[in-house]
Phi, psi and omega in degrees: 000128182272166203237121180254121176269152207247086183295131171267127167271080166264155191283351171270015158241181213279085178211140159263199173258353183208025145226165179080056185097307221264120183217085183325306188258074184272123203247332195251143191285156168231159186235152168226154173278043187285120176261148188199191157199116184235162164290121198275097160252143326305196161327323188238158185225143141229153149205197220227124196285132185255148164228103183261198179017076156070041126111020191270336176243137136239131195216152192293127139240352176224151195182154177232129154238148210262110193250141175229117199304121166287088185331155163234115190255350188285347171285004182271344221216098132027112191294307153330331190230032181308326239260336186310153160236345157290330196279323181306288148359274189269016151300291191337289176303315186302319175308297174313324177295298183293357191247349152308308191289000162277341122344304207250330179316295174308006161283300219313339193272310189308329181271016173260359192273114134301020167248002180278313214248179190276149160341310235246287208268009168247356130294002175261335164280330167302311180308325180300297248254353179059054136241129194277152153304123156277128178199181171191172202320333202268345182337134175256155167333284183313347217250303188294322188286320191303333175305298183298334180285317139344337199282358178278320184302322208270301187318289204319336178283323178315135171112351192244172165308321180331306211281322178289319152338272197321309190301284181333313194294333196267018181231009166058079157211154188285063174245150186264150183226099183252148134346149163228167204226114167224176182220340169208025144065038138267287151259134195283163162228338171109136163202158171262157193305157202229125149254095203224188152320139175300135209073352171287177166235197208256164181271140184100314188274143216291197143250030153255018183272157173215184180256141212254175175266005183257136155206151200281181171196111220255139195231167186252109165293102191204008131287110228238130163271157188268159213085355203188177154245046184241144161279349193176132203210148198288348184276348153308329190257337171318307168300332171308309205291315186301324162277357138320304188262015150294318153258003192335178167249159210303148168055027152256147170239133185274168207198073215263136194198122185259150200232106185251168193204077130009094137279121164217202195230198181287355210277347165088002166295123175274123204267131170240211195168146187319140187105349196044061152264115189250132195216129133193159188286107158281154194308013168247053148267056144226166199255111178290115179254097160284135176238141186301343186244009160355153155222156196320331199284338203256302198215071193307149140053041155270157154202180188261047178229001156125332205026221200285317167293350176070029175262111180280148179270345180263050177268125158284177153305315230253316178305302188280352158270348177258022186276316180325059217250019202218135165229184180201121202222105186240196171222023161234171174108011163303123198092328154312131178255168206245349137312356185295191182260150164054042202265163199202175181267111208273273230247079168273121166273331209212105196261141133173193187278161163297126167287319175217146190247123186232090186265135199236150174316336191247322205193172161226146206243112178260129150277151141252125163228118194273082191334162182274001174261018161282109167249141163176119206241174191062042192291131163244347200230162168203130169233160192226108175236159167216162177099038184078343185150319226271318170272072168333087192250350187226146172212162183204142166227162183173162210283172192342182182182111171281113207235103185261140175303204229341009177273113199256131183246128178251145177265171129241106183256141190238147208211074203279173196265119180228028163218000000 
């Protein structure tokens, strides 16, 4: 049997690039057969094959081998009768035969290491250990071991916000988790968690309000998964929900709400922001300033009762963002930036008012909320109209959105202020 030496290339040594074999820019991989005989350090060995520069080097550093302990029975067997060599022999096999199954005892503590075994036996360990995976098609291995490494930490948790933290970090997703606040458990107010004197509430909130079995759990769409062009599809949420209510804490009802958030400014530029959500404020974005001397060519067929444009003379700035009161949330303009020419909201499926209007020294804040028994999946496009419906002043696009039953989707479009 011949002995294969296992060579390292380095640039300080004496190998060219193109003898022995050897070829540094070698472009098509080659396989070989080697028999050999080396010493075995520790018991197990692996390695394992790298691919650089474009699949053009590949070279072994990892491999798994079947190692099988040899039993040695002949210090068992009379000195006399050493000399058989049919008795040697078939010491030989039998030994070999009992240090497999000696062999496979001594796995058993390797296939308890979850930092060791393969996909197949580290869900099989999760199951000894009564930990479910949170995972979906896209989960990578390490993401899964880490759970199973994690499960003394994840008991300790079970039962806390901590814990809905945790589901959240390990589904790589962004969420925030707040309290809800009622007074007759029709409607809610939102608060982040409060610890306070008995009868307080939280600031902002009235104090005939109390704190509810409800709380939100809110995830931020700011991630375009690969593979696809989408923010959010029901097979994200099915695993959530299902470990969600494994640990929520006891006698709470979650209350699951996906939240996309618009950004732009006044310049009429389109701003895009994670996720590749694209905003900008359109050219009928301005606030009409009436003057007494005004003439047909600067501003026709104004007066102070509104005429056809609707312009009023005591009309504020203030007056013309709450005029901006209509949204339109559609499914086409996929890919589209809301900077193109002629651009319009193509396919609106889901019509109604703006919830709330918020002007702030820095910006101004359009809410949206799309109750959770609202379905309507491939949403890509969103407009801010005023005038009824009619006037296009904010568009915003971004890749899918699946709006699934029981999920409530809040808009935030932010407008920052550049004057």
């Amino acid at each position: 049997m011949a002995t294969v030496d296992l060579l390292t290339l380095t640039f300080d040594t004496d190998w060219s690039f193109d003898t022995a074999g050897l070829f540094f820019d070698m472009l098509n991989e080659t396989q070989a057969v080697l028999e050999g005989e080396m010493t075995l350090f520790p018991v197990s060995m692996r390695l394992r094959a790298h691919i650089q520069a474009d699949e053009d080097i590949v070279w072994i550093d990892q491999a798994d081998f079947t190692l099988t302990k040899f039993l040695d029975l002949l210090p068992l067997v009379p000195e006399v009768f050493r000399s058989s060599d049919v008795l040697k022999q078939y010491l030989e096999e039998v030994g070999i035969f009992d240090g497999t199954y000696l062999s496979n005892v001594d796995d058993l503590q390797a296939i308890l290491d979850p930092h060791g075994v393969g996909e197949v036996f580290l869900l099989e360990l999760a199951k000894l250990i009564g930990v479910e995976i949170v995972r979906t098609e896209t989960t990578p291995l390490v993401e899964i071991r880490r759970q199973v490494t994690q499960a003394i930490d994840w008991y300790k948790r079970k039962g806390s916000y901590e814990a809905l933290q945790i589901i959240a970090y390990l589904s790589n997703l962004g969420v925030q988790l707040f309290d809800l606040y009622t007074s007759d458990y029709i409607s809610f107010t939102r608060a982040e968690w409060y610890a306070g004197d008995e009868g307080t509430n939280p600031p902002g909130i009235p104090s005939n309000f109390f704190k509810s079995a409800h709380f939100g759990l809110e995830i931020k769409l700011n991630r375009v998964y690969t593979g696809s062009t989408f923010l959010w599809k029901e097979n994200l949420f099915i695993p959530i929900q299902r470990h969600v209510e494994l640990v929520r804490p006891a006698n709470t009802v979650p209350r699951y709400i996906i939240f996309l958030n618009p950004i732009t400014d006044q310049t009429g530029s389109v701003m895009e922001v994670a996720g590749f959500i694209r905003t900008r404020v359109m050219d009928t974005w301005s606030f009409p300033q009436l003057f007494f001397d005004m003439n047909l060519l600067s501003q026709p067929d104004w007066d102070f009762d509104g005429g056809e444009a609707g312009e009023f003379f005591d009309f504020t700035e203030n007056n013309f963002i709450n005029g901006i009161n209509t949204f339109k949330l559609g499914t086409g303009n996929k890919g589209v930036s809301p900077g193109a020419p002629l651009f319009a909201i193509q396919t609106p499926t889901l019509v109604g008012s703006v919830d709330a209007i918020r002007i702030l020294p820095n910006k101004m804040e359009f809410e949206i909320v799309i109750p959770s028994a609202t379905v309507s999946l491939s949403l890509s496009e969103l407009g801010l109209f005023s005038n009824g419906g009619t006037v296009l002043r904010v568009a915003s696009t971004f890749p899918d959105i699946d709006k699934i039953a029981g999920v409530e989707l809040r808009i935030l479009v932010e407008v920052l202020k550049t004057v």
